[in-house]
C-alpha positions as CSV (number, residue, x, y, z in Angstrom):
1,X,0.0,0.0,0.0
2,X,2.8,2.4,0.8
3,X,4.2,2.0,-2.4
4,X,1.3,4.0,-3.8
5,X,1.0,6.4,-1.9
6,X,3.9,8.8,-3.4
7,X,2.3,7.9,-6.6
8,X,-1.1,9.0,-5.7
9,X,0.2,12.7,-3.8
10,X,2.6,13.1,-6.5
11,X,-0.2,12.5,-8.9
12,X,-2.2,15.5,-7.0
13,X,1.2,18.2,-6.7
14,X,1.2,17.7,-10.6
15,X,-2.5,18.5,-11.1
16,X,-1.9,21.6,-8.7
17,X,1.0,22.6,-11.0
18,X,-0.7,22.1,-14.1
19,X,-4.0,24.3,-12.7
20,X,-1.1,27.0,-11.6
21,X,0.2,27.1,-15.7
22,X,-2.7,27.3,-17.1
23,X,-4.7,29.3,-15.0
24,X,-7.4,27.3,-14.3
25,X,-9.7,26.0,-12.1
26,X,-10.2,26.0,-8.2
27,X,-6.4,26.4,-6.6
28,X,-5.3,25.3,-3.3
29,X,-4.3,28.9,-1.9
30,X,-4.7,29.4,1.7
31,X,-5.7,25.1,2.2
32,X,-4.0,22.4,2.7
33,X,-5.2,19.1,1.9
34,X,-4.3,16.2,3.5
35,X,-4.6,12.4,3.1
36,X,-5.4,10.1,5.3
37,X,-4.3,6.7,3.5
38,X,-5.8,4.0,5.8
39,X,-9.1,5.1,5.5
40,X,-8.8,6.9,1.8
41,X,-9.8,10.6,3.3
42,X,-9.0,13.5,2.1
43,X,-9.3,16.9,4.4
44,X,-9.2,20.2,3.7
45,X,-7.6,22.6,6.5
46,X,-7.8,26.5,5.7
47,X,-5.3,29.0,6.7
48,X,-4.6,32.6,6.2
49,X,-1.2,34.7,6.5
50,X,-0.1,37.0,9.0
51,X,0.1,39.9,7.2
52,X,2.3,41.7,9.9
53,X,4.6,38.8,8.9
54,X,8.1,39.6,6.9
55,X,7.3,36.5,4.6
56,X,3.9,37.8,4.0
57,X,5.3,41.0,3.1
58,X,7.2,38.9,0.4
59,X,5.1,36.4,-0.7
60,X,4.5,36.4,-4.6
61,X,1.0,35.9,-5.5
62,X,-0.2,33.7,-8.7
């Protein structure tokens, strides 16, 4: 089972990437997603940025 599981995460970065190059679709800024492989889950967490943060200040945005 662990053997696919890079496969299937890698799988979802490239989808991400491909959605950030062409400008489309629903992007995972400000979530995470996670993966829960034993029971096949996928969760979404939301954040936000400290905007009084340096790295805030520098972020690029798509």
């Amino acid at each position: 089972m662990l053997g696919v599981l890079p496969g299937i995460i890698g799988t979802l970065q490239a989808t991400e990437t491909i959605k950030i190059i062409l400008e489309k679709g629903d992007l995972l800024l400000g979530r995470l997603l996670c993966c829960d492989a034993l029971k096949m889950n996928f969760k979404e967490i939301k954040f936000s940025y400290d905007t009084d943060c340096l790295c805030s200040k520098n972020r690029q945005t798509i």
